[in-house]
PAVO-652703 format. One record per residue (C-alpha): residue number from 1; residue in one letter; x, y, z. Coordinates in Angstrom, 3 decimals, always signed. Layout:
BEGIN
@torro=NUM lumba=a east=X north=Y up=Z .
...
This chain:
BEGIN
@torro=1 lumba=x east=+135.191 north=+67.263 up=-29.628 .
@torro=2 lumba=x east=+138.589 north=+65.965 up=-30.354 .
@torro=3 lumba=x east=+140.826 north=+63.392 up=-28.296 .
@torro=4 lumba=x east=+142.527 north=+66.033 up=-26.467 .
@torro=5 lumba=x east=+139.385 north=+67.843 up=-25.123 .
@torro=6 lumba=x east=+138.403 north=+64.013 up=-24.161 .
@torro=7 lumba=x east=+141.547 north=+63.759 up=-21.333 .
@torro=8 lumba=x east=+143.000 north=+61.324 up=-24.217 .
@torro=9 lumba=x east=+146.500 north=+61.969 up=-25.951 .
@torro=10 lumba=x east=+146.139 north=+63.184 up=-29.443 .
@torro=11 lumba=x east=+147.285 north=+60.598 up=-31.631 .
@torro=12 lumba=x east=+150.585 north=+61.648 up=-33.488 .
@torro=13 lumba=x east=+150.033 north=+63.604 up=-36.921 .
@torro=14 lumba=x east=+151.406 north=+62.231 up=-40.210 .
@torro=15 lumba=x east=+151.650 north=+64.477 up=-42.971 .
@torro=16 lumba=x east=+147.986 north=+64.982 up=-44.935 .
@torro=17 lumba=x east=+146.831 north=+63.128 up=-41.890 .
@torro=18 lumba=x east=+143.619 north=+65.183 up=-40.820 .
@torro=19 lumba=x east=+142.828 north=+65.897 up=-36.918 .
@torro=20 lumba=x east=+140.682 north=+62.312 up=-35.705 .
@torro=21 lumba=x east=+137.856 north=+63.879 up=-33.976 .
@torro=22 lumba=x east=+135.592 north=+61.996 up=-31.436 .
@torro=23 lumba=x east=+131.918 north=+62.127 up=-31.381 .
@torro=24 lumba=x east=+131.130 north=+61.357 up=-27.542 .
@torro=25 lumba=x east=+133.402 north=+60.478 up=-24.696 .
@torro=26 lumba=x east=+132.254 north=+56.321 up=-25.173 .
@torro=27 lumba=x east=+133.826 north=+56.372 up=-28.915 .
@torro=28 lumba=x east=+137.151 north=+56.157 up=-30.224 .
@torro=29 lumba=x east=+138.338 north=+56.505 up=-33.800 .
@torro=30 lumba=x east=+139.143 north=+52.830 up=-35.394 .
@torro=31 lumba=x east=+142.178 north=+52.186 up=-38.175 .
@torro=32 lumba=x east=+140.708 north=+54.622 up=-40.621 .
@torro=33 lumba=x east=+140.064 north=+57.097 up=-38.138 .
@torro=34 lumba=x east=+136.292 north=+57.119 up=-38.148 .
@torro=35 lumba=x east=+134.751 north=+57.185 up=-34.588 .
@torro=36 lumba=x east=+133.575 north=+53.865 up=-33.039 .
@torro=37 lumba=x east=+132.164 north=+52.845 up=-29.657 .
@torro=38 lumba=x east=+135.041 north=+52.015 up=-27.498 .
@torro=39 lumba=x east=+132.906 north=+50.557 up=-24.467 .
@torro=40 lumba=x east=+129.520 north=+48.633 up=-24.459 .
@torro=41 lumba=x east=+127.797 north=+50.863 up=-22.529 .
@torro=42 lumba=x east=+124.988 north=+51.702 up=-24.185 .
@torro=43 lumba=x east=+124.463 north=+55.443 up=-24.966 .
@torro=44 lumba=x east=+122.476 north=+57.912 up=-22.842 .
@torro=45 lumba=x east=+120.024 north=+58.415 up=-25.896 .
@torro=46 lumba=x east=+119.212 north=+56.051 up=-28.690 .
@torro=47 lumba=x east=+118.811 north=+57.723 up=-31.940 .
@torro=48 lumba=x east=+117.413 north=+54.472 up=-33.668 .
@torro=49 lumba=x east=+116.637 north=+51.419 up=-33.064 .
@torro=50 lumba=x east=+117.701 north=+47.795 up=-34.800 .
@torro=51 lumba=x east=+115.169 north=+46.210 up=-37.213 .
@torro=52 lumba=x east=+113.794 north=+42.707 up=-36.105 .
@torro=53 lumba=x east=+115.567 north=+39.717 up=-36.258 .
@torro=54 lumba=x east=+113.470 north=+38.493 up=-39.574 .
@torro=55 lumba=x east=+112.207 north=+41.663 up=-40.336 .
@torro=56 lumba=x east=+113.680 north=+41.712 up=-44.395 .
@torro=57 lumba=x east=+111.164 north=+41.843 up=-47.130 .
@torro=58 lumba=x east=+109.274 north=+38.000 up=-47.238 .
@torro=59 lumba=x east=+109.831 north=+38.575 up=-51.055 .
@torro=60 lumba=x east=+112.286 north=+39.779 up=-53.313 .
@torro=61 lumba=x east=+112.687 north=+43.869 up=-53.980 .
@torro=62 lumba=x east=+110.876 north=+44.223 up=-57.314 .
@torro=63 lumba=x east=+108.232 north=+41.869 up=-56.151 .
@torro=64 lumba=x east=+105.027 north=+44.247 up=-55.836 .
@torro=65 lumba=x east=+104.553 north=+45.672 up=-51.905 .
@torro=66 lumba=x east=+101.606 north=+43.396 up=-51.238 .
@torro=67 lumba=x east=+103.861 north=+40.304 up=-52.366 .
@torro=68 lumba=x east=+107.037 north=+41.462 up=-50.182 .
@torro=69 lumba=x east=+104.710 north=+41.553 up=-46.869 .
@torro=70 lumba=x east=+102.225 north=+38.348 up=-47.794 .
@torro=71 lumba=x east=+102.498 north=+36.856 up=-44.222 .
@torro=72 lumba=x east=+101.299 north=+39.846 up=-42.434 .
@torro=73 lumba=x east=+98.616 north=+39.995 up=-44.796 .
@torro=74 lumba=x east=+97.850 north=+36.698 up=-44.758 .
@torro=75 lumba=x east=+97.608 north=+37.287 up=-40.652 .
@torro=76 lumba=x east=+95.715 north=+40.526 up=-41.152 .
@torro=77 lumba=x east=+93.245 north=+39.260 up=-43.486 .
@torro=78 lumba=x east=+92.349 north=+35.903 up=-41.976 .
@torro=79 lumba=x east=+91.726 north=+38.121 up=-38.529 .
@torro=80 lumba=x east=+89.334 north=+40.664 up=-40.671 .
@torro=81 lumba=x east=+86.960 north=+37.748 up=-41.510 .
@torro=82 lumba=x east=+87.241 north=+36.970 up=-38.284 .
@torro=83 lumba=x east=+86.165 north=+39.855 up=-37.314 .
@torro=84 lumba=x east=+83.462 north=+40.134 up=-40.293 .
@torro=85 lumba=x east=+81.871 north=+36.651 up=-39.317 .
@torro=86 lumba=x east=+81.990 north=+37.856 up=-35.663 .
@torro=87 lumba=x east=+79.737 north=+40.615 up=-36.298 .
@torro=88 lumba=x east=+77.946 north=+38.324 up=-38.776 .
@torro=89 lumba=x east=+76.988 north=+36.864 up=-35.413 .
@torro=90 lumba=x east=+78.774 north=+33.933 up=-35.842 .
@torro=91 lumba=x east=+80.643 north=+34.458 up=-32.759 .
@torro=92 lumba=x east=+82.096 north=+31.234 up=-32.182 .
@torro=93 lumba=x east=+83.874 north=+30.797 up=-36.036 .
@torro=94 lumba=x east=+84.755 north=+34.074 up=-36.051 .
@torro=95 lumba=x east=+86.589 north=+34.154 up=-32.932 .
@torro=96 lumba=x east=+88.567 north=+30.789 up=-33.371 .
@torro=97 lumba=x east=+89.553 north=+31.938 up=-36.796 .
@torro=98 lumba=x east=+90.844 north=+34.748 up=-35.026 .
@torro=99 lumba=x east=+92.740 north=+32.524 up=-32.936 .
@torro=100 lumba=x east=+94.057 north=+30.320 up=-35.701 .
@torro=101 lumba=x east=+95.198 north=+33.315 up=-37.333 .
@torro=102 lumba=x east=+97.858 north=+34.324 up=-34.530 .
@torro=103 lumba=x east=+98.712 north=+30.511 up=-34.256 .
@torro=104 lumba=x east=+99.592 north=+31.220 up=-38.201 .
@torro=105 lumba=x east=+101.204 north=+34.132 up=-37.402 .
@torro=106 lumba=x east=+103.440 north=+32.071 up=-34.574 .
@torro=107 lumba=x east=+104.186 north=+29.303 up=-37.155 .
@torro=108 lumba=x east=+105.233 north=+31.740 up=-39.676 .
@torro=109 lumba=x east=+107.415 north=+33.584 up=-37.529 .
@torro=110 lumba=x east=+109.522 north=+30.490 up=-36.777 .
@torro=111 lumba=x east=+109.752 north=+28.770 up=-40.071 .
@torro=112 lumba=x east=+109.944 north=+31.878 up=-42.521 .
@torro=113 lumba=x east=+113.179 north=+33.736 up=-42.636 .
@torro=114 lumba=x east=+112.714 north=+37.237 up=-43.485 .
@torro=115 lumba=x east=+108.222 north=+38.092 up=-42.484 .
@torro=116 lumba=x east=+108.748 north=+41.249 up=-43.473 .
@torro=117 lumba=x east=+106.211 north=+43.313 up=-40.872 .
@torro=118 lumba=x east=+105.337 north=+40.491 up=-39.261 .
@torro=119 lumba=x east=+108.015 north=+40.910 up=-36.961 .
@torro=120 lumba=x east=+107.845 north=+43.458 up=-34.024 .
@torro=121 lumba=x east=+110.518 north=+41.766 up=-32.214 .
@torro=122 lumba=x east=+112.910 north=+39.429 up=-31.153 .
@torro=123 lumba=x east=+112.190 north=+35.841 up=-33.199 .
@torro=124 lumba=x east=+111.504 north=+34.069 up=-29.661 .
@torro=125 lumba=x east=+108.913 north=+37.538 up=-28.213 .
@torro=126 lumba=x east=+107.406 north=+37.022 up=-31.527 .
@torro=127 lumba=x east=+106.414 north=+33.820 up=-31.465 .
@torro=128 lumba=x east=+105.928 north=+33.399 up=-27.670 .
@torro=129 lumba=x east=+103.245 north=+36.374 up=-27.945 .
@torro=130 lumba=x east=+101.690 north=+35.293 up=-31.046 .
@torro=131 lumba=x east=+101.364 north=+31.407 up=-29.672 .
@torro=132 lumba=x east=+100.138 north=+32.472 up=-26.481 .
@torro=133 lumba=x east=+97.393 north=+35.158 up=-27.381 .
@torro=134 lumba=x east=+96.238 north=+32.608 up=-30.368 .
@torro=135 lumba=x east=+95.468 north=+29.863 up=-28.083 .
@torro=136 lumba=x east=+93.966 north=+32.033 up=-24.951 .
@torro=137 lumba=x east=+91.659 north=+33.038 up=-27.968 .
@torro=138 lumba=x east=+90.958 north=+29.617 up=-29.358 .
@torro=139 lumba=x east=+90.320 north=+28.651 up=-26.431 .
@torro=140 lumba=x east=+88.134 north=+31.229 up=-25.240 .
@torro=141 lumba=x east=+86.082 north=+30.537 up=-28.731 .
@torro=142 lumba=x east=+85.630 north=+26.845 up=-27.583 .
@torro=143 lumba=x east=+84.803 north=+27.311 up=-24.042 .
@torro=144 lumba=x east=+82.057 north=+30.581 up=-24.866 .
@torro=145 lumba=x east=+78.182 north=+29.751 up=-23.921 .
@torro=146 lumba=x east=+75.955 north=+28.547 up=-25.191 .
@torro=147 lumba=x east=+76.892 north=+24.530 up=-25.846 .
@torro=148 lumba=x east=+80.726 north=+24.961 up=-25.244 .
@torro=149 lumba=x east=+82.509 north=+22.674 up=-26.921 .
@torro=150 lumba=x east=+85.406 north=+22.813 up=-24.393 .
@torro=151 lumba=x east=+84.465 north=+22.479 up=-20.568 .
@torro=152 lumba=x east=+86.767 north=+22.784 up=-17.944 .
@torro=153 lumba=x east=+85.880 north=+21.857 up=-14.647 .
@torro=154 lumba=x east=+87.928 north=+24.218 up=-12.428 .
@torro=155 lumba=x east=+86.321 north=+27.460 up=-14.627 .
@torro=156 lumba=x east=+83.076 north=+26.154 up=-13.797 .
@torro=157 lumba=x east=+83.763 north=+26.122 up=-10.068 .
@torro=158 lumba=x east=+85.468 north=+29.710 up=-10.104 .
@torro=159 lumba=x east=+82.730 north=+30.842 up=-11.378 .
@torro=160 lumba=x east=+80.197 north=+29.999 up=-9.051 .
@torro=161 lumba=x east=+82.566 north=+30.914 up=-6.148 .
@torro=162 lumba=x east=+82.638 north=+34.063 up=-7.544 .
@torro=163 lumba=x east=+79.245 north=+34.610 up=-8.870 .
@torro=164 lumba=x east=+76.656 north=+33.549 up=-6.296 .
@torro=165 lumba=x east=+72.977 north=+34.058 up=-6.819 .
């Protein structure tokens, strides 16, 4: 579309000066004439989205692709032996290494820079969710039967009240 199509006055031509188009009626050509959002309304369809805050390679370019993402592998392999002494039937291990795994994750998320896949999302969602799930599941590994080596009293009592024989 150009400006006149878009209600706006067309910008006076200079000679060798091409026509300044506009893409959509929330953009407006900057100095140089290339189209830029005038308003910060966002637009009715995204056609990408932003990477993560963090989300640059964890190592340089040339480094090897296993060395550029080492935190999320470090996450994602700590969790597989989780999972590998969990059907080992070593429930209890297996699960809290799952959870210290996340807690990891959490910790890495806030003191490394750029975690490469590691982060989905804002810095703060990141480590919020990872923090959060790795403790409901470390503490869910310390508090499973038999011989839990976490008690709390209230649990107990909730689930009597809502268990009765």
């Amino acid at each position: 579309m150009s400006a006149e199509r878009n209600g706006q006055d067309a910008p006076e031509a200079r000679e060798g000066d091409e026509e300044i188009t506009v893409r959509d009626p929330v953009s407006a050509p900057d100095a140089e004439g290339r189209p830029r959002r005038a308003t910060r309304r966002f637009p009715l369809f995204t056609r990408d989205t932003a990477p993560p805050e963090g989300g640059g390679r964890a190592a340089p370019g040339d480094a090897p692709a296993p060395a550029r993402q080492w935190p999320i592998l470090a996450v994602l392999l700590t969790v597989g032996l989780g999972l590998l002494l969990t059907a080992l039937d070593l429930f209890r291990l297996g699960t809290l290494l799952i959870g210290v795994a996340l807690l990891a994750g959490s910790v890495l998320r806030w003191l490394v820079p750029d975690v490469g896949m590691l982060a989905v999302r804002s810095r703060f969602t990141d480590i919020v969710t990872y923090g959060v799930l790795g403790t409901a599941i470390a503490l869910l590994a310390l508090m499973a039967q038999p011989k839990p080596l976490l008690e709390v009293p209230f649990l107990e009592d909730t689930l009597h009240f809502t268990v009765s024989s």
